[in-house]
C-alpha positions as CSV (number, residue, x, y, z in Angstrom):
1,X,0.0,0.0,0.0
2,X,1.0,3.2,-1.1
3,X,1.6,5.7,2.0
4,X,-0.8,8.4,1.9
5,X,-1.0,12.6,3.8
6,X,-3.1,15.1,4.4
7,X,-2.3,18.1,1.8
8,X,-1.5,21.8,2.4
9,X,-1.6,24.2,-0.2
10,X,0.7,27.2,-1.0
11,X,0.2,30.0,-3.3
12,X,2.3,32.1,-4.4
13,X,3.5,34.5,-7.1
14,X,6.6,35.4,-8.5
15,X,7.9,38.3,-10.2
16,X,9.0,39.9,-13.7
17,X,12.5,38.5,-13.8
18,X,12.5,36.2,-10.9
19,X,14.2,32.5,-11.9
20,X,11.3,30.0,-11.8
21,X,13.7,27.3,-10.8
22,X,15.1,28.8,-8.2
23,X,12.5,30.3,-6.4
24,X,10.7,27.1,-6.3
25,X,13.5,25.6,-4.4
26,X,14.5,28.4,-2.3
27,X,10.5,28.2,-1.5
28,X,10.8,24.3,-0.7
29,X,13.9,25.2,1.5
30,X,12.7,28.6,3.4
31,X,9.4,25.8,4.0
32,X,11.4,23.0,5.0
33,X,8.8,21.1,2.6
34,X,10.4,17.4,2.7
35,X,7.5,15.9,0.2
36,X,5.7,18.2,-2.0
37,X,4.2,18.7,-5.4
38,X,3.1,21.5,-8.1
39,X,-0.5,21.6,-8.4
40,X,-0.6,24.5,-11.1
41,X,1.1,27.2,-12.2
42,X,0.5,30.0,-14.9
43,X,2.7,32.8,-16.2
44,X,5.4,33.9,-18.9
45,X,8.9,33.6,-19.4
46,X,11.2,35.5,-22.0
47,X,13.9,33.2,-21.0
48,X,13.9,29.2,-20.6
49,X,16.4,26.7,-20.2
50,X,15.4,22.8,-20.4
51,X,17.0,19.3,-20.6
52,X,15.1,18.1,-23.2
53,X,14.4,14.1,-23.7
54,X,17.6,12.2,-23.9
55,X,20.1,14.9,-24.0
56,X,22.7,15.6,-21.9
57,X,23.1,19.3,-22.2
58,X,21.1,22.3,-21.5
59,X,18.7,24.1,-24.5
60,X,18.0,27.8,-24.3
61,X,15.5,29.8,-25.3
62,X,14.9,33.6,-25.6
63,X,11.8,35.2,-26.4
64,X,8.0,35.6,-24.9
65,X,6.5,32.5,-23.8
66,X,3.2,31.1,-22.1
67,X,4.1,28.5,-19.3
68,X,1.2,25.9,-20.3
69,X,2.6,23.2,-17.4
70,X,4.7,22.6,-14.9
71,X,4.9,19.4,-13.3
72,X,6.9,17.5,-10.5
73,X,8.0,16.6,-6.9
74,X,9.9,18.6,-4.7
75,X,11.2,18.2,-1.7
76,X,13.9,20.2,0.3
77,X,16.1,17.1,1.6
78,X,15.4,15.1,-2.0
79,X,15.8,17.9,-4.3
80,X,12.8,18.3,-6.8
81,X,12.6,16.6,-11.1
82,X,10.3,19.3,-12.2
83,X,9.0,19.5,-15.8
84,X,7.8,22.6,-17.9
85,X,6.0,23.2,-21.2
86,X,5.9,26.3,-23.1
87,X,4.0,27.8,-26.3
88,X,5.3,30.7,-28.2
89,X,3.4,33.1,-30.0
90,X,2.6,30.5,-32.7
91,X,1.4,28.3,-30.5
92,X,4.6,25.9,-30.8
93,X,5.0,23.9,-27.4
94,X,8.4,23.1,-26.0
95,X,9.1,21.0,-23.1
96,X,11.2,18.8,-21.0
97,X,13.4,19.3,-17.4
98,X,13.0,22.9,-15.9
99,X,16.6,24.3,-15.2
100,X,17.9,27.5,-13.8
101,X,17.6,30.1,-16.2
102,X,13.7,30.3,-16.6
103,X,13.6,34.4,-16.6
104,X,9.4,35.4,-15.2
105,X,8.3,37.9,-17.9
106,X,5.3,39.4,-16.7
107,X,4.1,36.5,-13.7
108,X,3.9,33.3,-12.3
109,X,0.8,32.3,-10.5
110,X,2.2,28.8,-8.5
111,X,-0.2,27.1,-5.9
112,X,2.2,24.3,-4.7
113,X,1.0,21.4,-2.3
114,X,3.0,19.8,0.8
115,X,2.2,15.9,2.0
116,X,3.4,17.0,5.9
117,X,3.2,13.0,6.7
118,X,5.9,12.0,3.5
119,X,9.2,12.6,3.2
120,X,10.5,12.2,-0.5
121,X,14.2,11.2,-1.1
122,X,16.2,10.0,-4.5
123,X,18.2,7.0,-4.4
124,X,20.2,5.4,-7.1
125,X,17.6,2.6,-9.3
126,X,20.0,-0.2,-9.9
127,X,18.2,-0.8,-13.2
128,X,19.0,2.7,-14.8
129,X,21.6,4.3,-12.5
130,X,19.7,7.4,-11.9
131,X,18.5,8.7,-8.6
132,X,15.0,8.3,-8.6
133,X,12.0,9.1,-6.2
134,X,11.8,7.0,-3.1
135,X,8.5,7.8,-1.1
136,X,8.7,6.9,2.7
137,X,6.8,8.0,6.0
138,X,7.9,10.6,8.1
């Protein structure tokens, strides 16, 4: 069986020029937030930086963009695996792992929820050799 919290919710908004990435996690830190999750967030960016699927290096992006998801865990002790999708002004949608360098344009509207009875940790898969998501009681 899967173990299970209560939820609290956190809204929050961040500012032109603010670093999405960061102020997420200095969020999760300032909270001490050991097991949480984004629940929705809206906003722009002019700048964004992603891993995208099966590359190793960063991608960059510079320009006026609509933040259509964001997506992940977080947690201050575990660290967070966040994803983000953008549209441009075609309607072209990018995505893949948020990374520093996500520059708020005109907002971000974040409501973020912590599971205060979880604790979230990443330990190394022996079938991959990445550090994935452990869930355990706290």
């Amino acid at each position: 069986m899967a173990p299970s919290s209560s939820l609290t919710a956190y809204a929050l908004r961040l500012r032109p020029g603010d670093d999405l990435r960061q102020q997420l996690t200095a969020f999760v830190a300032a909270h001490h937030l050991e097991a949480g999750a984004v629940l929705t967030c809206v906003g722009s960016l002019t700048d964004v930086s992603l891993r995208l699927a099966n590359q190793e290096a960063a991608t960059h992006y510079h320009g006026h963009f609509e933040i259509v998801s964001l997506v992940g865990t977080l947690s201050a002790t575990g660290g967070g695996h966040l994803h983000l999708a953008v549209a441009d002004s075609t309607g072209r949608t990018l995505g893949g792992h948020l990374l520093d360098g996500c520059r708020i344009y005109t907002t971000a509207e974040i409501v973020l929820g912590a599971l205060p009875a979880l604790r979230f940790v990443r330990e190394v898969d022996p079938a991959f050799g990445y550090r994935e998501l452990v869930v355990k009681p706290r």
